[in-house]
N, C-alpha and C positions, 0 to 999 in steps of 0.2 A: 804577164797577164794571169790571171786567176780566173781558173775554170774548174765550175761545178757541173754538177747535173742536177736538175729539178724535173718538176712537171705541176703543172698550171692546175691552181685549184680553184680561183677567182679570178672573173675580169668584169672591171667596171669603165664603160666607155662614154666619155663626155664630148662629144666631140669629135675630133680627130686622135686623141690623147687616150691611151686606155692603162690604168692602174692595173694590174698584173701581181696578185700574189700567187707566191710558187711556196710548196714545199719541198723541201731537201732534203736528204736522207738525215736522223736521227732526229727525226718533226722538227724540224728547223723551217724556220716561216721567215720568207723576205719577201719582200717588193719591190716593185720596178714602174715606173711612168714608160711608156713605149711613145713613140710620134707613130702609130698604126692603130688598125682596127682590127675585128675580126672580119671587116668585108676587106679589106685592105694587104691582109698577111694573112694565108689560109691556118699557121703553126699556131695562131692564137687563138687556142679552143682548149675546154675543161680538159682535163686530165691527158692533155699532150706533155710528151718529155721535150727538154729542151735542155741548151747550154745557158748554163749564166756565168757570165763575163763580166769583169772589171778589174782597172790597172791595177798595181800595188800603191799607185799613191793617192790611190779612193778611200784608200782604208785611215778610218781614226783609231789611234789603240787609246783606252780609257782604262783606269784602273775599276775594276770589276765592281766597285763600291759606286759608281758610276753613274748620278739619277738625273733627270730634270732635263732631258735633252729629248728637241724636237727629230730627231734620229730616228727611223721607224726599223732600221737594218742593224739589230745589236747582236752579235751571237759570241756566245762564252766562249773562250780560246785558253789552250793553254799554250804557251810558249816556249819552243822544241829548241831555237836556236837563232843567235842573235850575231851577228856580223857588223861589228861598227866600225864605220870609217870614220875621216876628220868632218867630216858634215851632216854625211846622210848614213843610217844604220838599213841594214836590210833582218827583218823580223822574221821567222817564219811561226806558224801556228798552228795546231791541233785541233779542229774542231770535230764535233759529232761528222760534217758533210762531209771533210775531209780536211787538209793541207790548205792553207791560205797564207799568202806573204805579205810582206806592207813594206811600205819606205819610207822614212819617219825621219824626221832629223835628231841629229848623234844629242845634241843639247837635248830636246825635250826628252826623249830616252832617259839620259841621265836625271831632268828635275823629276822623273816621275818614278824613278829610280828601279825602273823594269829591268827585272833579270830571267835566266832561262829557266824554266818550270814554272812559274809563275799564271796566275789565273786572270787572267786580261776578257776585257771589252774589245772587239771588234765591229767598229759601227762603217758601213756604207751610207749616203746617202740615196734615196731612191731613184734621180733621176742619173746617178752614177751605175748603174748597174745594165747592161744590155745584154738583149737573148739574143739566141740563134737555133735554127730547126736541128733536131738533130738527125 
């Protein structure tokens, strides 16, 4: 599981659903759909710190050249070290927040011909990302 630290700098509530941008350390800007409110979950309020969580196999790696996708979770990564097995690769990554890993399979790795040091895309998508109070 990959875990960061943020703190909430927008919340927009439609509903029961509220869109959640955080920032992370080194102005790194993601977002997250929550199923809560701010009447709902007291942690969801401006400039609270918070965990943000998601699997390794939330993660898309994109080469850095990378446009045209409805993805709103992109952050630049460079790639510290790579573990590949007969199917599934494990990636790890360097980002401004910190250390983030993925799980990618060994083929696509290979067609996209990602190696270690390498400057990679890191995309979540939003409703893959979940908080916790800290």
């Amino acid at each position: 599981m990959n875990r960061l630290t943020g703190r909430i700098k927008n919340l927009v509530v439609e509903g029961n659903i509220t869109l959640v941008t955080l920032m992370l350390k080194g102005d790194l800007k993601i977002k997250t759909l929550v199923i809560d409110t701010p009447e709902t979950a007291e942690y969801l309020e401006v400039n609270q710190e918070v965990n943000v969580l998601f699997n390794e196999t939330e993660v898309v790696i994109a080469l850095e050249s990378t446009s045209g996708l409805s993805l709103e979770n992109k952050i630049s990564c460079r790639v510290s070290a790579i573990q590949r097995g007969k199917l599934l690769s494990n990636i790890e990554l360097e980002c401004p927040a910190g250390t983030l890993r993925a799980l990618v399979g060994t083929e696509a790795l290979a067609d996209l011909e990602i190696e270690s040091g390498q400057r990679v895309q890191a995309m979540i998508k939003l409703n893959e990302v979940m908080l916790s109070p800290r």
